[in-house]
TILO-326000 format. One line per 10 residues: number of its first residue (from 0); their letters; for each residue x, y, z of C-alpha. Coordinates in nm, 2 decimals. Last residue first. Example, Ala and Ser with C-alpha at 12.3 -4.5 7.8 and 13.67 -1.06 7.14 Angstrom:
1> SA> 1.37/-0.11/0.71  1.23/-0.45/0.78
//
This chain:
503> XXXXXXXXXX> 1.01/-3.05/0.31  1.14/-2.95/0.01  1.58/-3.01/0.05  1.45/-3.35/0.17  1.62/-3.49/-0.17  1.91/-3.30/-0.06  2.19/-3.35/-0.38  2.47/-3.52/-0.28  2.51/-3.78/-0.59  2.32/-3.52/-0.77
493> XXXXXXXXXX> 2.01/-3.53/-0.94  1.80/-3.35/-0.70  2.02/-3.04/-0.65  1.71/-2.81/-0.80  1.86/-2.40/-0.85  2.12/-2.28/-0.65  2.32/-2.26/-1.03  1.98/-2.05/-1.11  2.11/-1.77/-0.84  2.48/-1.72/-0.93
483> XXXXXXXXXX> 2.37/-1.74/-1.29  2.17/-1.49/-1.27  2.35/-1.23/-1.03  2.67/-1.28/-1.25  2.53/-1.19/-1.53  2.38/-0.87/-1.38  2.66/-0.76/-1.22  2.86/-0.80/-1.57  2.63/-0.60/-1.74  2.57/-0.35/-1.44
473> XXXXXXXXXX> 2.99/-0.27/-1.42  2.97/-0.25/-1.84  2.65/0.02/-1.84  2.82/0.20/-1.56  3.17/0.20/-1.76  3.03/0.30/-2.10  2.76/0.55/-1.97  2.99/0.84/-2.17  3.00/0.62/-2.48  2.59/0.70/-2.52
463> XXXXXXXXXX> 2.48/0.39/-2.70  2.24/0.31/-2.36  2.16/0.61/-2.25  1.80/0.59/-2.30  1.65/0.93/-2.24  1.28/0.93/-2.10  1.36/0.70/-1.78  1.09/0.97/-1.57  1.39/0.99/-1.32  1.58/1.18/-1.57
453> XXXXXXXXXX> 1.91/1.29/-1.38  1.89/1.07/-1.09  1.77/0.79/-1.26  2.05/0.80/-1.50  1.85/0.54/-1.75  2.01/0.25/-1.94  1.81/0.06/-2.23  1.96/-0.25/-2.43  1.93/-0.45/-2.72  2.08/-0.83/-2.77
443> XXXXXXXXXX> 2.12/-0.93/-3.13  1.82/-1.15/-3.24  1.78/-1.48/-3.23  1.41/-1.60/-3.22  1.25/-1.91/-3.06  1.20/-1.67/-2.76  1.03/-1.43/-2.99  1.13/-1.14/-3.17  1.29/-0.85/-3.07  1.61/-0.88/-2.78
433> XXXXXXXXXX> 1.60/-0.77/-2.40  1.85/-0.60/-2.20  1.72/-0.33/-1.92  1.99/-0.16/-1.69  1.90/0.11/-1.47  2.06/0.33/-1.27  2.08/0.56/-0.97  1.94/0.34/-0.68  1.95/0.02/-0.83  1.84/-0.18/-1.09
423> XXXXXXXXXX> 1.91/-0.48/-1.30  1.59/-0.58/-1.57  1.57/-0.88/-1.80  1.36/-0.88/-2.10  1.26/-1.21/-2.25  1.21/-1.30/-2.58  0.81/-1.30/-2.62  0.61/-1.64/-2.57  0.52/-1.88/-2.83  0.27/-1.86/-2.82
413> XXXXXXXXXX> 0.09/-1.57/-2.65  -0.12/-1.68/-2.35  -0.05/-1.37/-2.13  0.13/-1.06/-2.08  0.49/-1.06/-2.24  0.80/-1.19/-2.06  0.93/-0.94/-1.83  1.18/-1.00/-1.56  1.32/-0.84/-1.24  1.62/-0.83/-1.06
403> XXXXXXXXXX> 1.75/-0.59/-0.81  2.12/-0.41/-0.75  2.47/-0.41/-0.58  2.34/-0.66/-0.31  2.40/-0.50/0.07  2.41/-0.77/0.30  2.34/-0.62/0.68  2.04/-0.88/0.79  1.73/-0.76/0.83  1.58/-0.77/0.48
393> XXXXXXXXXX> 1.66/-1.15/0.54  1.78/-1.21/0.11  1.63/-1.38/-0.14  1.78/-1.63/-0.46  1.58/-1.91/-0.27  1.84/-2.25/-0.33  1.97/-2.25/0.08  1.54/-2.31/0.19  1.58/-2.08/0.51  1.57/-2.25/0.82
383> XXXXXXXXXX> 1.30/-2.13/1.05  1.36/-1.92/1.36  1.04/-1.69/1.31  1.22/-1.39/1.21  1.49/-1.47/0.99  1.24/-1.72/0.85  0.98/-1.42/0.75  1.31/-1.26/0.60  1.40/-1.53/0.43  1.04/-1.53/0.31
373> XXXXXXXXXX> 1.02/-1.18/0.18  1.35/-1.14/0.03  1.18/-1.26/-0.27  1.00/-0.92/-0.31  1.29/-0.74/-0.39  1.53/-0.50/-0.22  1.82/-0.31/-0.36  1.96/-0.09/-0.04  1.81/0.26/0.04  1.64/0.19/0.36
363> XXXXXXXXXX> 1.43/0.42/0.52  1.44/0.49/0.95  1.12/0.52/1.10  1.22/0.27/1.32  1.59/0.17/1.27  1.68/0.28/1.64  1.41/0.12/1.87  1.49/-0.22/1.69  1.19/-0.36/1.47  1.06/-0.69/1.69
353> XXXXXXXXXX> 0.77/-0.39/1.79  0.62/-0.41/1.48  0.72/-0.27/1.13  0.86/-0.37/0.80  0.75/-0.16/0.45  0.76/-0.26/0.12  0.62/-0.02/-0.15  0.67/-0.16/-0.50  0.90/-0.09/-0.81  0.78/-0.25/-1.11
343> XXXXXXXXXX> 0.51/-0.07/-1.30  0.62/0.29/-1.17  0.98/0.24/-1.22  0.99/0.11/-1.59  1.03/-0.27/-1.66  0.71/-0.33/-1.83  0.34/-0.50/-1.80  0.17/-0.30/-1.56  -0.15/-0.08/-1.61  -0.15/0.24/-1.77
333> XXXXXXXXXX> 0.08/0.37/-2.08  -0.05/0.72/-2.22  0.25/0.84/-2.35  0.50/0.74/-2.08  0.27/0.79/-1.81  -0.10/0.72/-1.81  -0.12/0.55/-1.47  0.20/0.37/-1.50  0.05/0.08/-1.26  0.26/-0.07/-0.97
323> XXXXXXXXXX> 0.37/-0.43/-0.82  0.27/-0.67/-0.62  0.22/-0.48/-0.33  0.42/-0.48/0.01  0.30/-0.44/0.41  0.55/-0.64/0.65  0.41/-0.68/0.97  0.67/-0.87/1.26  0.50/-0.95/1.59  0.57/-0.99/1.98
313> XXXXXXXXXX> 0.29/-0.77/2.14  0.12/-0.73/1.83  -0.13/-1.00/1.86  -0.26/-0.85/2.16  -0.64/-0.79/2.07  -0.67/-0.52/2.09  -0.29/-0.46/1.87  -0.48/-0.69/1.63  -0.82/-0.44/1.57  -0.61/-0.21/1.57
303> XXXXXXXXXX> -0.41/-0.33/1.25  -0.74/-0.47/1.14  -0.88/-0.10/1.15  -0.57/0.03/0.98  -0.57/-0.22/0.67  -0.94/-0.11/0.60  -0.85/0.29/0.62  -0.51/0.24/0.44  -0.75/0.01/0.13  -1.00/0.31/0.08
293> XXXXXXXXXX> -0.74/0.54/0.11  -0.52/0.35/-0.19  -0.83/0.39/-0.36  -0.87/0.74/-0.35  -0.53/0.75/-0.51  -0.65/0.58/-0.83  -0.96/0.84/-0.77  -0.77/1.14/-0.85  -0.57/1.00/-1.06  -0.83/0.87/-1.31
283> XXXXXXXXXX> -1.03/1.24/-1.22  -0.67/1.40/-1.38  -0.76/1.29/-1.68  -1.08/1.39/-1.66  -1.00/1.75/-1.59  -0.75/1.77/-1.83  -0.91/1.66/-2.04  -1.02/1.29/-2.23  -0.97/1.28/-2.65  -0.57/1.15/-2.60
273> XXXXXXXXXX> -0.72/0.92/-2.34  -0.92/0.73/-2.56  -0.67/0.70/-2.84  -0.43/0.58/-2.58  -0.66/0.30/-2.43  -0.72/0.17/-2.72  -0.35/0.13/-2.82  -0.21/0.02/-2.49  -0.45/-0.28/-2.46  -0.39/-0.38/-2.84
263> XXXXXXXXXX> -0.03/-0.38/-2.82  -0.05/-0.59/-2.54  -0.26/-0.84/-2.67  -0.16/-0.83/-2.96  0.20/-0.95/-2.89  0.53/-0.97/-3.12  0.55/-0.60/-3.16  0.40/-0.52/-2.88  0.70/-0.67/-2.66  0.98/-0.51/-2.89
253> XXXXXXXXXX> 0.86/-0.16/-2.80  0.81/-0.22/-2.49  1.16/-0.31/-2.44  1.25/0.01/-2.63  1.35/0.14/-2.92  1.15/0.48/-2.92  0.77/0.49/-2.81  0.60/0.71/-3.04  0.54/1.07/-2.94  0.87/1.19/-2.81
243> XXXXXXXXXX> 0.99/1.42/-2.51  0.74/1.28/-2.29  0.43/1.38/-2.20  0.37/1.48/-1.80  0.02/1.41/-1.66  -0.20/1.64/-1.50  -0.15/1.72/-1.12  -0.46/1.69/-0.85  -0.51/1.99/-0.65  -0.79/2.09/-0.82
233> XXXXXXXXXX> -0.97/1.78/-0.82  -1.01/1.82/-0.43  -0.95/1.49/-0.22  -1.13/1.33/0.05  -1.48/1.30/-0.13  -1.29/1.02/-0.28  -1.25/0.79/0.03  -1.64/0.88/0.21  -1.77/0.82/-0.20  -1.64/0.43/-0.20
223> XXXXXXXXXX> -1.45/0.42/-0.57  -1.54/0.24/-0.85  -1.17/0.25/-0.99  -1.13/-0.04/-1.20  -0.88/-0.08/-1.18  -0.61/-0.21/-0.92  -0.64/0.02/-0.58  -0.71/-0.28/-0.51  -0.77/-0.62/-0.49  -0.68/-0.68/-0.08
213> XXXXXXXXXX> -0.46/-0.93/0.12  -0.45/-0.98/0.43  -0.23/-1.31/0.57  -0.21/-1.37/0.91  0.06/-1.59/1.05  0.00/-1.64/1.41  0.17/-1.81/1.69  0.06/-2.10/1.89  -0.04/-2.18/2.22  -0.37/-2.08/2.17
203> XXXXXXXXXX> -0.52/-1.96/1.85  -0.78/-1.70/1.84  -1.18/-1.72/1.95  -1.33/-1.50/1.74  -1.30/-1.07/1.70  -1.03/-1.16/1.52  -1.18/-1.38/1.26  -1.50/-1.16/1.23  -1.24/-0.88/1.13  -1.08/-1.09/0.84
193> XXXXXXXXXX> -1.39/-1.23/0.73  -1.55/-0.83/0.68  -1.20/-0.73/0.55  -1.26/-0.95/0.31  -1.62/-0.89/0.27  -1.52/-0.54/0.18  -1.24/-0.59/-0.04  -1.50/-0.73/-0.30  -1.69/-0.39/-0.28  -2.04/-0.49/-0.07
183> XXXXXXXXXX> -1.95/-0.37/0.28  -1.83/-0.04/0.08  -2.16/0.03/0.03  -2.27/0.07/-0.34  -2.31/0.35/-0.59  -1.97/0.37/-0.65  -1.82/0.70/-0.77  -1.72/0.59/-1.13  -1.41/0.52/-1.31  -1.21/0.67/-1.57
173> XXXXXXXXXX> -0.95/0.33/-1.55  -1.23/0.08/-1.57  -1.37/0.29/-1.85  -1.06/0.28/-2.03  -1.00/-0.12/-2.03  -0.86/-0.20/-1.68  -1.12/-0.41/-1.51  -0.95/-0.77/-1.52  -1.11/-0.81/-1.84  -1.33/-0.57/-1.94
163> XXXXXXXXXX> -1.51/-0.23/-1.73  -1.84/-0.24/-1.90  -1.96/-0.50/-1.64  -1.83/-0.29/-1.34  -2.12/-0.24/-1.16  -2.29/-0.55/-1.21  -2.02/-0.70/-1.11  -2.05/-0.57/-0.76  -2.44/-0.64/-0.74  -2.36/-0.98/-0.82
153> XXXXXXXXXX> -2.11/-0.94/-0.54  -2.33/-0.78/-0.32  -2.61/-1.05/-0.37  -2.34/-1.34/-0.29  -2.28/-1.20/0.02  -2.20/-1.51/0.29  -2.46/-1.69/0.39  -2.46/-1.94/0.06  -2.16/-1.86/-0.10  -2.08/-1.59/-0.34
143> XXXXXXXXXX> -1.80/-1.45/-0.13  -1.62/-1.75/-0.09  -1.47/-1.90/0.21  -1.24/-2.15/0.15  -1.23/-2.54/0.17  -1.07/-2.59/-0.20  -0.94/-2.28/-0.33  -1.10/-2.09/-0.55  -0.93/-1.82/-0.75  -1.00/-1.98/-1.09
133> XXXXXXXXXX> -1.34/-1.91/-1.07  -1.67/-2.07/-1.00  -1.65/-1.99/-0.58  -1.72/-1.65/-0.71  -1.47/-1.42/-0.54  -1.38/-1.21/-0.19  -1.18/-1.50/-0.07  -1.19/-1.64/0.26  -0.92/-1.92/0.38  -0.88/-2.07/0.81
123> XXXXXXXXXX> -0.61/-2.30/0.83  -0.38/-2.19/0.51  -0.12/-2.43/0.44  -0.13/-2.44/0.01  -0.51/-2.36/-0.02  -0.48/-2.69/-0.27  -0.75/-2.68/-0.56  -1.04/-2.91/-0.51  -1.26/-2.90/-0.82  -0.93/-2.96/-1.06
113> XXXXXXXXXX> -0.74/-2.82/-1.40  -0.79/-2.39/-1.37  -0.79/-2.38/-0.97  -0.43/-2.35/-0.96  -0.45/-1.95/-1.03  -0.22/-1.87/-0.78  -0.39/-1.52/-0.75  -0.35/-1.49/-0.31  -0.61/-1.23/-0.31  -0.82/-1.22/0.05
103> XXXXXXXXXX> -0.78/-1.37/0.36  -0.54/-1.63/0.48  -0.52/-1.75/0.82  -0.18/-2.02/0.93  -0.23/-2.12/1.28  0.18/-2.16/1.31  0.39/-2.46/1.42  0.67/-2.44/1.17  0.48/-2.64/0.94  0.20/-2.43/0.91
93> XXXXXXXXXX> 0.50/-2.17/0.80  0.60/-2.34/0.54  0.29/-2.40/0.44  0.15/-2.04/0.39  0.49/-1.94/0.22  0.52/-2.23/-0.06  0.69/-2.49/-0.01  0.97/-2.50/-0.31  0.91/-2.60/-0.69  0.60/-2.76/-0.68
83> XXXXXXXXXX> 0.54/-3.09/-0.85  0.27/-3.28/-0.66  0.08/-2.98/-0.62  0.06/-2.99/-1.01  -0.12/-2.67/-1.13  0.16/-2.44/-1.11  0.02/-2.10/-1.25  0.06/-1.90/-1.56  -0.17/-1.69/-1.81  -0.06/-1.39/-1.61
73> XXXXXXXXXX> 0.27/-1.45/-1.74  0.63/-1.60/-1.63  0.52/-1.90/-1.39  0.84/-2.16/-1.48  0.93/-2.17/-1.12  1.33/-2.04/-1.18  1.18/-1.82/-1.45  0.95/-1.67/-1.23  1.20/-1.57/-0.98  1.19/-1.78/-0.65
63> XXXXXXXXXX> 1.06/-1.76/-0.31  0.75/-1.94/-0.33  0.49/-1.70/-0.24  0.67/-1.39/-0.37  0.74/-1.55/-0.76  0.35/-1.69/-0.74  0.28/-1.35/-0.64  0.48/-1.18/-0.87  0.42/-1.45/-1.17  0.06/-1.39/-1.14
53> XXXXXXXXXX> 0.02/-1.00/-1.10  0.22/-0.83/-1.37  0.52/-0.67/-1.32  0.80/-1.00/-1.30  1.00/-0.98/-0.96  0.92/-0.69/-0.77  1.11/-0.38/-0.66  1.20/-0.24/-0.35  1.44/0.04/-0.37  1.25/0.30/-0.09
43> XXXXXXXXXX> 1.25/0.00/0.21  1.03/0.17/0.46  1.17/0.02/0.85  0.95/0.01/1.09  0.71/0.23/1.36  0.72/0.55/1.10  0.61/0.32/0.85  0.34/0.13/1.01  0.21/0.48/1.06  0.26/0.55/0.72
33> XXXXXXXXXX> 0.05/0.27/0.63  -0.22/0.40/0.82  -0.20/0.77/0.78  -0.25/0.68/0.41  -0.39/1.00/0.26  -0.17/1.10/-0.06  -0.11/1.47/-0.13  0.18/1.44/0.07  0.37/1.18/-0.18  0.69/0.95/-0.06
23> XXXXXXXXXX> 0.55/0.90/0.32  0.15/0.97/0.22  0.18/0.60/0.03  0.15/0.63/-0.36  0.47/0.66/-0.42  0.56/0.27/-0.44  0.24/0.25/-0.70  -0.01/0.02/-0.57  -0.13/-0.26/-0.81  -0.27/-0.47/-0.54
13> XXXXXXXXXX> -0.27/-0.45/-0.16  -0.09/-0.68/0.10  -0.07/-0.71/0.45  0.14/-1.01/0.60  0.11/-1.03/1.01  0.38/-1.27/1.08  0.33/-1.35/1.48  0.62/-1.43/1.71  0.78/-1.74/1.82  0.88/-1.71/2.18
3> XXXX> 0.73/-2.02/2.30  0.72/-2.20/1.96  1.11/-2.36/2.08  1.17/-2.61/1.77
//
């Protein structure tokens, strides 16, 4: 393979951010950063993610494949058998293609559960901004607890957010606090710290670059830097919208927390919280949600700069996604992830650099796009042969897919496992099948179809409504045909012809 002209992958990732919480689809939103990357590229408005919750999507994003195809479908998942994983994952692949391969920040396999030396899957240089005692270590990495590093600002970190529950998201994780510490200390911090010391090092010769930055917010909790929220006014900040109903109707959701605690639980307490908050303090959460995303645009454009210094952009592709979104109270007081509706699953995804033709930058493109398309669009890119079973698409290529997949199958360790709900999408409908029960259950199919056009908020489920008959048929049968289509790609091992070097 010709490395001469091979250019860098600079992959920039944040966590739980909204697609409209970027300054392109919402003015009251400061990300000059991002939408600078945006105005240079190409913003892909239809983007959605594979599963919405933050395991399966990245595992689902790294590999190339839906959850179901990998067998990571929850936040209790991970693929702990290196020997045994289902395609190279994205790191790898592209050490293998001659990159220096340098990861910083959230990758969430979570394959650190079951051994002391769990694989960094084809990173060269790895930092984390976590306890080396966790399940996000990876063997060889830079932690922030280690000896040198900042293990007093991480203590002091978690100290701070000690009320806040698992993962940070019970109601005090989403009310917040202004942070009493430096942003040098925030987790995201000594990210960007390792990330910056890298490029301010000796770089790579004679081989291109794939960096890999990846922050933890704007998930909760929101202990927010006081520069980033001392940039907006509360005043200016809407209040949240109530829908038309005050129990959730029969729904997807619905179905889910009837078979799982967990999930019934989280959206219970933090409901009869916020029906006590006001307005005020309601709209302080949003407030300091976006805040966040400033925090994370101001990091992600000093390494940007820091790059084009340094001239790593001279012949680059950046792509800048998130996992996927958080309602943020909508939809009676829903916040987090964990469903199918727009503001937990579709995600901002953005291309940019100067291999972007003069013509499409700035331009936005409408099309169905998901996260998988990622890596075939990396290999578009990098001249590197595209594993034929990944369901994904080059994002720069011309074929126009009549909608996007994702999937939902509960939050965590239940067992057995809610029945699935499947989601096709794409720019003025929505499809959502899913049955009650458990996956050892069968129940009749149920369904949800929203007009996104006409009720954007998906309030009115026009499912049963004979006038949606022929849209709720055409995405039925494009839905089918997407899944099958894809998991008949799936392992060829067996055959007589099947490509046993299909992996590596």
């Amino acid at each position: 393979m010709d490395r001469t002209n091979q250019p860098n992958v600079i992959f920039l990732m944040t966590d739980q951010q909204r697609w409209d919480c970027i300054g392109r689809f919402n003015d009251q939103i400061k990300t000059p950063n991002i939408d600078k990357l945006a105005a240079e590229g190409i913003i892909y408005s239809e983007a959605v993610c594979q599963c919405p919750m933050c395991v399966p999507s990245r595992n689902s994003m790294m590999f190339g494949m839906y959850p179901s195809q990998i067998g990571v479908r929850t936040n209790a998942g991970g693929l702990f058998d290196e020997s045994r994983l289902p395609s190279v994952p994205l790191p790898q692949m592209m050490k293998d293609a001659g990159y220096f391969t340098a990861g910083f920040g959230k990758t969430h396999w979570n394959n650190g559960f079951f051994t002391d030396k769990p694989s960094k899957r084809g990173f060269d240089v790895r930092a984390e901004g976590q306890p080396r005692k966790s399940a996000c270590y990876e063997y060889g990495a830079t932690m922030m607890d280690d000896e040198g590093q900042d293990p007093e600002g991480l203590k002091a970190y978690f100290e701070e957010v000690k009320d806040w529950g698992g993962g940070e998201e019970n109601y005090l994780g989403y009310i917040g606090c202004t942070s009493q510490l430096p942003k040098e200390h925030h987790r995201d911090g000594f990210i960007f710290k390792k990330c910056m010391e890298f490029l301010d090092g000796p770089l790579p010769e004679n081989q291109p670059l794939f960096l890999y930055l990846s922050f933890i917010k704007p998930h909760a909790g929101f202990n927010v830097p006081p520069e980033y929220e001392n940039q907006y006014r509360l005043e200016d900040i809407p209040d949240l919208e109530t829908p038309p109903w005050e129990e959730e109707p029969d729904t997807h959701v619905r179905a889910m927390a009837e078979v799982s605690n967990a999930l019934r639980n989280r959206h219970e307490e933090l409901k009869a919280h916020w029906k006590t908050l006001t307005s005020e303090e309601r709209r302080r959460t949003t407030l300091r949600y976006w805040a966040n995303c400033t925090f994370l645009d101001d990091l992600l454009g000093q390494a940007v700069e820091k790059m084009r210094q340094r001239g790593l952009l001279n012949n680059a592709l950046i792509l800048f996604v998130s996992d996927h979104g958080d309602m943020m109270g909508e939809r009676d007081y829903r916040f987090s992830k964990y469903c199918l509706y727009d503001s937990s699953v579709r995600v901002p995804m953005i291309l940019s650099g100067n291999l972007i033709p003069e013509e499409k930058k700035g331009a936005v493109d409408q099309r169905p796009a998901e996260l998988v398309d990622l890596i075939p669009t990396i290999c578009d890119v990098a001249g590197i042969k595209v594993d034929p079973r990944l369901p994904g698409k080059s994002l720069l290529g011309g074929e126009i897919r009549p909608g996007a997949f994702s999937e939902f199958h509960g939050g965590g360790p239940e067992v057995p496992q809610p029945a699935p709900a499947w989601m096709w999408r794409n720019k003025d409908y929505k499809l959502i099948l899913f049955r009650k029960g458990t996956v050892l259950d069968q129940t009749p199919l149920r369904g949800e179809l929203y007009d996104l056009k006409k009720d954007p908020d998906e309030w009115y489920n026009q499912y049963d409504n004979p006038e949606y008959l022929p849209v709720k048929l055409q995405m039925m049968e494009q839905l089918m045909n997407h899944i099958a289509t894809v998991y008949a790609k799936g392992p060829a091992f067996g055959d007589v012809k099947g490509d046993l070097k299909i992996q590596r």
